[in-house]
C-alpha positions as CSV (number, residue, x, y, z in Angstrom):
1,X,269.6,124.6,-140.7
2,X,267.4,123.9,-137.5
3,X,267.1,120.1,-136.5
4,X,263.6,118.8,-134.7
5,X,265.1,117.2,-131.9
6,X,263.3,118.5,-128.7
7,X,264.7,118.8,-125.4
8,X,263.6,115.8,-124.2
9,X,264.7,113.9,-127.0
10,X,268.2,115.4,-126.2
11,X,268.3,114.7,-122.3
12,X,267.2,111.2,-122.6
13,X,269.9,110.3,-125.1
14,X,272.3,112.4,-122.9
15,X,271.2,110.2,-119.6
16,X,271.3,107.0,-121.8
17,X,275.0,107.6,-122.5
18,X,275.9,109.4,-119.1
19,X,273.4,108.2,-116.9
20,X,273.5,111.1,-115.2
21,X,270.4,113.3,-115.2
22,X,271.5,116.7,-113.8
23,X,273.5,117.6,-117.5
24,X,272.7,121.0,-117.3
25,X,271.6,122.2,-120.9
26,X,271.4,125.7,-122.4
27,X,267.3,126.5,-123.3
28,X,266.7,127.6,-126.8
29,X,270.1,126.3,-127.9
30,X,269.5,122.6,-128.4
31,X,270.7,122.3,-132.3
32,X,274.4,124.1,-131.0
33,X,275.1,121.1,-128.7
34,X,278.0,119.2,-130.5
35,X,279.0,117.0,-127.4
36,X,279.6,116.3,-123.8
37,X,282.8,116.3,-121.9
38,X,284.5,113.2,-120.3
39,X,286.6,113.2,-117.4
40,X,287.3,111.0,-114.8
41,X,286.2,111.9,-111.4
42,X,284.0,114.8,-112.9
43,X,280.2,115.2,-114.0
44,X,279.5,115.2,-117.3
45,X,278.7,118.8,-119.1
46,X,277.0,119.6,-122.1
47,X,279.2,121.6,-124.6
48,X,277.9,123.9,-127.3
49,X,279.2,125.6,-130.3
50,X,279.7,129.3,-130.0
51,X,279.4,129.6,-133.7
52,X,276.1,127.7,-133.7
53,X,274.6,129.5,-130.8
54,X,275.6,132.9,-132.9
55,X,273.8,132.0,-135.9
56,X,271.1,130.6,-133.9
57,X,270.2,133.9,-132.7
58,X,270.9,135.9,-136.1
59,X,268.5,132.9,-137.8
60,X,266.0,132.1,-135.3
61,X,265.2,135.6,-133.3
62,X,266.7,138.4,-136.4
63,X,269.4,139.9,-134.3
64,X,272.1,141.5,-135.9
65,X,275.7,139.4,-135.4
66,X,276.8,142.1,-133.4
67,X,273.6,142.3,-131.2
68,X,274.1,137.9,-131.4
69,X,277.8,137.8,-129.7
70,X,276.6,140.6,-127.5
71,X,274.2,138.6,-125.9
72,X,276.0,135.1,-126.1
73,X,278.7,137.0,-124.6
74,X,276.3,138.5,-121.8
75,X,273.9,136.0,-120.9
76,X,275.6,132.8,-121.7
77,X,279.2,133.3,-121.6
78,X,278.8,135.3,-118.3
79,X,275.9,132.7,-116.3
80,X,277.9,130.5,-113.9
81,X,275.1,128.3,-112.6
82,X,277.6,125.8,-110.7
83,X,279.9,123.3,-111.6
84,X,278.0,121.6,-114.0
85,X,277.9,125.1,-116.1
86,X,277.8,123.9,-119.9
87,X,281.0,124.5,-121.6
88,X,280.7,126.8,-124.9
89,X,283.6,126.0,-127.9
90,X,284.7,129.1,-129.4
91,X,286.6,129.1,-132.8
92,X,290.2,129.1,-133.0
93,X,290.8,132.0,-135.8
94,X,294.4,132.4,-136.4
């Protein structure tokens, strides 16, 4: 499930395409990245998959899915580090 793509491999594709190296990215949570936003007039964020980040942490560290949303929910849900805060894509169960 995991790709091999390292951090660095990520940023410098990110700053090829944005060319813009201050894309904040989420540590730990590379594979879950399944874009960046585009707006005029507005930096460029990184935006990850709430799913992937879940199963992530049930996969990679053994937590439980409860213990998983728990701390997506805690610690990346509820960081603001500034505008350039990357945006996380929840489902849309209806």
């Amino acid at each position: 499930m995991f790709n091999t793509v390292n951090n660095n491999d990520i940023r410098e594709h990110i700053v090829s395409i944005t060319d813009d190296e201050e894309v904040l990215l989420i540590d730990g949570f590379d594979e879950a990245i399944i874009g960046l936003t585009n707006r005029l007039n507005t930096p460029a964020l990184a935006v990850y998959s709430w799913e992937a980040i879940v199963n992530i942490l049930v996969e990679r560290d053994g937590l439980s899915l409860d213990e998983a949303m728990e701390y997506v929910d805690f610690n990346i849900l509820g960081a603001w580090v500034g505008e350039r805060t990357p945006i996380v894509v929840m489902p849309l169960d209806m």
